[in-house]
N, C-alpha and C positions, 0 to 999 in steps of 0.2 A: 433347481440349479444349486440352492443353497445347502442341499444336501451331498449331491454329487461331488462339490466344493471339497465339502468335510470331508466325506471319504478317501478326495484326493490328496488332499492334506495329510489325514494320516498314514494314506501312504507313505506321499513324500518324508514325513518325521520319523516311519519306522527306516526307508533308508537314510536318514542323515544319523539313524542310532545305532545303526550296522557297524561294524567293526572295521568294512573297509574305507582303506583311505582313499580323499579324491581331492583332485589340485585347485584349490581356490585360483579362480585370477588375479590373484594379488600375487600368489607364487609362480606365475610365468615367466618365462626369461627369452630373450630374443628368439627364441628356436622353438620348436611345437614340443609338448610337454613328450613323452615318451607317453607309450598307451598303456594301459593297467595290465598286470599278469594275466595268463589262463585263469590260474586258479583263483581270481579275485571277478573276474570275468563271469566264472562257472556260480561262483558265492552270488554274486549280486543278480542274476539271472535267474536262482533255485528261490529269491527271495520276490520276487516281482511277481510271479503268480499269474502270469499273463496278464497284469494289469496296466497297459500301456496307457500313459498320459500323452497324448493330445497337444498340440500346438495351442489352439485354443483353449483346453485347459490349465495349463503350462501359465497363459499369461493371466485369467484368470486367480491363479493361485497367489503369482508374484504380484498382482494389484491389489489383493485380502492381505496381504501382510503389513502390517505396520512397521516390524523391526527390517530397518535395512539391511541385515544381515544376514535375518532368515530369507527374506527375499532372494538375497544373492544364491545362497543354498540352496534353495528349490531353483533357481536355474542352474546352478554343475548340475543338482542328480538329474534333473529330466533329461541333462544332454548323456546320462550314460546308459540312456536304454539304447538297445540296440536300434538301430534303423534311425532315431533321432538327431537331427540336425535342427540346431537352431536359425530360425528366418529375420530377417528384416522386423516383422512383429515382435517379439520375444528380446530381442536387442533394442528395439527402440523403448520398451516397457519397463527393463531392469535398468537400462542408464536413466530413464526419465525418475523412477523411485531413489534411485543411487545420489543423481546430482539433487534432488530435490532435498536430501540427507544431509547433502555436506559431504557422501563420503568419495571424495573426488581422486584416491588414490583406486579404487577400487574402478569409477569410469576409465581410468587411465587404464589398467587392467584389461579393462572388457575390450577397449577401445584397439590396444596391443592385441588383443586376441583375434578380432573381427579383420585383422589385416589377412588372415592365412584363411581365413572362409571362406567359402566357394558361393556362399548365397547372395543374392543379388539384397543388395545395403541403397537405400532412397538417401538423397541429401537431409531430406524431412528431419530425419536422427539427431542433422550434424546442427540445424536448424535449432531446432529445441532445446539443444545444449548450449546453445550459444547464446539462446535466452537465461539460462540459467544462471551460467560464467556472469555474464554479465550485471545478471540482480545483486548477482556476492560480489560485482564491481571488480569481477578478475578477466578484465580486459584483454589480458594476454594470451590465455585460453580464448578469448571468443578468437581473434584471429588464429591461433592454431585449430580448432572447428573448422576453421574454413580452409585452410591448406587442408585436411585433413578428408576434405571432401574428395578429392582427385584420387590419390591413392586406394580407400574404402571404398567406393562407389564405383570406381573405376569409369567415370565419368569427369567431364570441365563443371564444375560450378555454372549453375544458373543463374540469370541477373539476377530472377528470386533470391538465391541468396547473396550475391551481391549487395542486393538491396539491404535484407534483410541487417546483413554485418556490419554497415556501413552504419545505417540508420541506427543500430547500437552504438555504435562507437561513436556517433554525432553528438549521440543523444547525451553519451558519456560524456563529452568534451574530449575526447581521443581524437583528435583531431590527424596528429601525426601518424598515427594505426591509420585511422579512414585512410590516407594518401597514398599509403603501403599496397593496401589492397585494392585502391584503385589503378595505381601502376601498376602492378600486380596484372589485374583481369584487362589492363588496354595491349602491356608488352607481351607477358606471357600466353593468354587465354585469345586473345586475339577478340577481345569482345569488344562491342561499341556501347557507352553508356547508355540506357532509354531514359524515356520521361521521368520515372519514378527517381530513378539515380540522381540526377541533373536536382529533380527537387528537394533531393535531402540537402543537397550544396546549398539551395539556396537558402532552405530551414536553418542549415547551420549559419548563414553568415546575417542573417535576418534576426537570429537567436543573438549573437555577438556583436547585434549594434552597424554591420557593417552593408547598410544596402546596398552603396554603391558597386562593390565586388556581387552581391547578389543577381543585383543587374545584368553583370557581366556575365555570370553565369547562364543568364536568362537572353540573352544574344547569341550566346555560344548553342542553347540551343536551337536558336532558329536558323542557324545557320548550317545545321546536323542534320542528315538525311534520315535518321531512325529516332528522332525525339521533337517532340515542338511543344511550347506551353498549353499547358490544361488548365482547367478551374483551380487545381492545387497550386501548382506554379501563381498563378495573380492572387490566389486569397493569400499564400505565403507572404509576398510581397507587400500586400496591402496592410499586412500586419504590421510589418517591419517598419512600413510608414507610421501607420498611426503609432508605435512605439515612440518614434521618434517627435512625434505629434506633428508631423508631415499631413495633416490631414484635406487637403486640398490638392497636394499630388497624389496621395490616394483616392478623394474621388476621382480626378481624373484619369487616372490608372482602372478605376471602375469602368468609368466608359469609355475609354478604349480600347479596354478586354469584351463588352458587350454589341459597339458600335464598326470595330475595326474588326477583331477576334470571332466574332460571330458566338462568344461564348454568353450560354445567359446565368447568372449570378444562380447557385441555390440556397439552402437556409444554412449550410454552413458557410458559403462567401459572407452574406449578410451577415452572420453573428460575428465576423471578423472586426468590419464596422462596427458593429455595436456594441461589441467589447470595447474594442478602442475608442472610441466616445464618451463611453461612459469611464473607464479610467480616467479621463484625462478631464472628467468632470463637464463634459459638454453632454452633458444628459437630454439636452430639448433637439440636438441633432440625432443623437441617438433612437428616439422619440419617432422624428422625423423618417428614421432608416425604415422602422417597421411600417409603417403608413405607405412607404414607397411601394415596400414587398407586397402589401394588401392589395396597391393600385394595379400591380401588375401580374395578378397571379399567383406569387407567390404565399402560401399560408404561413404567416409565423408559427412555429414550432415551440417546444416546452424551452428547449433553452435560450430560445430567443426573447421572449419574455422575461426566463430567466436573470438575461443578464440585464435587461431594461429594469427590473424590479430592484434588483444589488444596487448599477446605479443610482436610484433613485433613492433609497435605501442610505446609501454611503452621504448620500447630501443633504442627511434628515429631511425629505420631502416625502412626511409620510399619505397626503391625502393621493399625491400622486404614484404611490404604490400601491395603495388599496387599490385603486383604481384600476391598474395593471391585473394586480392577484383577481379582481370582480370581473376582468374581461377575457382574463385565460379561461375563467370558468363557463363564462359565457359563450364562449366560441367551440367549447366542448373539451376541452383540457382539461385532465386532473391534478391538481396541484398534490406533489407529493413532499414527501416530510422537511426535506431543506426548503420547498417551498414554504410552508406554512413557519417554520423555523426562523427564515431570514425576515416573513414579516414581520413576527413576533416580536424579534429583534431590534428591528425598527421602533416596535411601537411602545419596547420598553426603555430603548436609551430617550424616548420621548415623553415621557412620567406617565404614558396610556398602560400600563399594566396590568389593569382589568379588562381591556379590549384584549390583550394577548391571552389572557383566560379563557375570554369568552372564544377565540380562536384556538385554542388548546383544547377545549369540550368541544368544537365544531369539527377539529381535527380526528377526534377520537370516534365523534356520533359516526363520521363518512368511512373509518375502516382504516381512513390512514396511522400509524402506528408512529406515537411520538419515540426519538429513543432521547438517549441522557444526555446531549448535548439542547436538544430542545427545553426540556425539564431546565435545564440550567440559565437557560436563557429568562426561563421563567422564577425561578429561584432568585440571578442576578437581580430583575426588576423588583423584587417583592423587599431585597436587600438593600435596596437604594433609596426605596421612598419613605418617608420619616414612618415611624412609628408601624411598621409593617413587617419585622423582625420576626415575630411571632409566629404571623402567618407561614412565613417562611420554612419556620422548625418543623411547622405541623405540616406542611408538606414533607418535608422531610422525610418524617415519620410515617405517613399516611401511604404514600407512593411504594414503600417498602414494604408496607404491611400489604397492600395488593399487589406486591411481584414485581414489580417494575425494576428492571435495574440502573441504577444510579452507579455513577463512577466517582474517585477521588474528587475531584474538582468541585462534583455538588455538594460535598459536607465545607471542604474550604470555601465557597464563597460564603455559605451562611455563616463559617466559626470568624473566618476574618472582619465578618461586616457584625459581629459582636464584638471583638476588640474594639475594634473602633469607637463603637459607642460605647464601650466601658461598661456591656453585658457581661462581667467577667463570668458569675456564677453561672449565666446559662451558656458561656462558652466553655466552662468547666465540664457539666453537664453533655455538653456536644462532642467533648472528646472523648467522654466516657463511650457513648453511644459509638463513635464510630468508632474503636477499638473492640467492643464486642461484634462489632461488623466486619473485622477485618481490614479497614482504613484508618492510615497512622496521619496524626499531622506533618506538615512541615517540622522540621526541627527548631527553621527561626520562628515559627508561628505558637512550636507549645514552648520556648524556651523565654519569650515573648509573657505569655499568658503566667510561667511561672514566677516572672519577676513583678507584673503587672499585679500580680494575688497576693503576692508580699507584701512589696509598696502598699498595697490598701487596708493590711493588718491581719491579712487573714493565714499566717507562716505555716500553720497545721496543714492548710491545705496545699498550699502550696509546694509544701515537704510531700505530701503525700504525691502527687504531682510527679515533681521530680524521681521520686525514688522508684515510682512506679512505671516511668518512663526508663528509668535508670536498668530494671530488672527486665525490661524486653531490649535491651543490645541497644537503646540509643546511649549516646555522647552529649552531656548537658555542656555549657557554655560555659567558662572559667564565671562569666560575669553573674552567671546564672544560679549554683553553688555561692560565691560569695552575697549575692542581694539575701540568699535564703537563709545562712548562717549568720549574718548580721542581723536578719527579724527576730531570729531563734535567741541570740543573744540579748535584743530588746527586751523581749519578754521573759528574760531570766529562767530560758529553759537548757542550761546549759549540758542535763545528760544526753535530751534529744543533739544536742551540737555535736558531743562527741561521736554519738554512734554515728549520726550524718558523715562526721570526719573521717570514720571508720569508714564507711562505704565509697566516699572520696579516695581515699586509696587505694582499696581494693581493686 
């Protein structure tokens, strides 16, 4: 395949290196572009060799491109072989690479062009886009996606997307768009809201604090002959309460979605509870949730635990988390790396720092793969308990030297938690290190370190310091320059001042 590819490919590049011209969709204009001469017809023909590209290759080609422009290229010329028309495939693959780009004049383009095409266009297209519009937070695009369906597709909009446009724009806080295109699909489209629709309303006003209208929502559908409340509809709700810390009309609402509803909770109802519990710091209710689920069938699941462990976690109750982390593993759960992370966590904001190690070799022995937010975690505690600094460094060091990658954050916890204790020299030392690694300090952190190295008498290095921060584009601090020119002057090194002065200007 990988060969066929290339070959198509340079195809494709000996005609975009052909002399004749071919109309990008960026240069269409209301009206269908006019057709190429004979004689550029005959040229591009003499040069094709009978090697005809393929639908399937075609998109192929355009998903192996990474520049979005040669992408677009190779969809004009495959469309100027003879007999080739572009499908629903082929469109839905170039807009998806295009919008994924940014380059959103060029979808508008393709978009303008696919109105005069005779192939049959799926909403699926308009769908995808409207996930897109909406990442880059261009809102106003995703509802043109959706008008855009009728016309293209030659079809009404499906509550699929319905849904689908709505729940973007919810999710955005586009509240006033949602309303559009719900009037929209009841006057125009002649459509009846279903389940799924009714529950983004509720999402949204359960999101904004407002259960009571939620409510309403939630009557409205029972009284609708094509929607009535699902498991989503009450674990929604149940949210909205515990939010509120309403938690006793949420159980209640429990069972009377199980008792009246005929509906039986699963481990996402249940984790709704147990999130909400546990925020609101009633962790032995929370507790309580999963004991229920056990009693009646239901298995607690990874994130169910999950979120009883955070709890428990959050209210430094660390024997009571172990204990959770010892019984996921018992009941056949693999604890993966935020798991082992958040306990770590736990057990170094609680001076246990060598139990976190020992659970960081444990983590490593089973396969699960710590990344650099755990490491940091471990870093943090090593930085906090007296006289443990060291170790820290040599972590540092050591994890680097076996591949592991570390981020910004794990050199600043260790450089900051040297300040503090007035390590200058070996915080000196750490910024060197991280510089040859391609990690800069904070500004207030080495502008800090340079006034702090002066104050203690040591102005040679701290000149050194400065200047050498000075000569990779940072901006030292007025206050920064002057503590360092005044040590200079202490010590009666007055050419070093000037030249420093010199470079102050500069």
């Amino acid at each position: 395949m990988r060969l066929r590819i290339s070959i198509l490919s340079s195809h494709v590049r000996s005609l975009s290196s052909s002399s004749l011209s071919w109309v990008s969709p960026l240069r269409y204009a209301d009206k269908k572009p006019d057709p190429p001469s004979e004689s550029s017809s005959s040229s591009l023909e003499a040069r094709r060799k009978n090697k005809f590209i393929t639908h399937v290759a075609a998109i192929n080609l355009i998903k192996c491109e990474r520049d979005p422009e040669r992408a677009l290229d190779v969809f004009n010329k495959v469309s100027e072989q003879k007999g080739f028309n572009h499908n629903n495939d082929t469109y839905s693959v170039v807009l998806d690479k295009l919008a994924r780009c940014k380059k959103f004049r060029a979808v508008d383009a393709i978009l303008h062009r696919m109105k005069y095409d005779t192939c049959k266009i799926h909403e699926g297209v308009f769908l995808n886009l409207m996930k897109h519009f909406s990442r880059f937070s261009l809102h106003e695009k995703v509802v043109e996606m959706f008008y855009m369906i009728e016309p293209i597709a030659r079809e009404k909009p499906s509550l699929n997307a319905i849904s689908t446009c709505l729940n973007l724009l919810v999710d955005s806080g586009k509240v006033d768009l949602a309303r559009e295109i719900l009037l929209h699909a009841k006057q125009r489209l002649r459509l009846q809201p279903n389940t799924c629709i009714f529950n983004i309303l509720v999402k949204h006003h359960c999101k904004n604090g407002d259960v009571c209208s939620a409510f309403e929502v939630v009557e409205e559908m029972k009284r609708s002959r094509v929607s009535y409340p699902n498991l989503i509809t009450y674990s929604t709700l149940m949210g909205g309460l515990c939010a509120e810390r309403r938690f006793k009309e949420a159980m209640e609402l429990f069972e009377e979605m199980i008792s009246k509803e005929q509906l039986l909770p699963d481990s996402l109802t249940y984790n709704v509870l147990i999130n909400g519990f546990c925020q609101a710091g009633e962790v032995d209710r929370a507790r309580s949730i999963i004991d229920f689920m056990k009693n009646n069938g239901c298995n607690p699941n990874l994130y169910n635990y999950s979120a009883l462990m955070n709890g428990f976690s959050r209210e430094g109750r660390v024997q009571e988390a172990k204990q959770i982390f010892d019984e996921l593993k018992n009941v056949g759960l693999k604890p993966d790396t935020v798991w082992y992370t958040t306990l770590m966590n736990c057990l170094c904001r609680n001076g246990q720092t060598d139990e976190a190690i020992d659970l960081l070799r444990e983590m490593q022995e089973t396969g699960c793969k710590p990344d650099a937010l755990t490491y940091n975690v471990v870093l943090r505690g090593l930085s906090r308990e007296e006289g443990r600094l060291d170790e820290a460094l040599e972590m540092l060091k050591q994890l680097t030297s076996e591949g592991v990658r570390l981020n910004k954050g794990s050199y600043r916890i260790v450089l900051n938690a040297l300040c503090e204790k007035g390590e200058l020299m070996k915080a000196v030392g750490l910024m060197g290190l991280m510089s040859e690694r391609g990690f800069w300090p904070h500004h207030a952190t080495w502008n800090e370190v340079v006034v702090r190295v002066c104050e203690s008498g040591k102005a040679d290095i701290g000149v050194r310091i400065l200047t050498g921060f000075v000569e990779m584009g940072f901006r030292p601090e007025p206050g920064s320059w002057s503590v360092v020119v005044q040590s200079m002057c202490k010590d009666r090194k007055l050419l070093s001042v000037f030249e420093l002065l010199d470079s102050l200007v500069s």
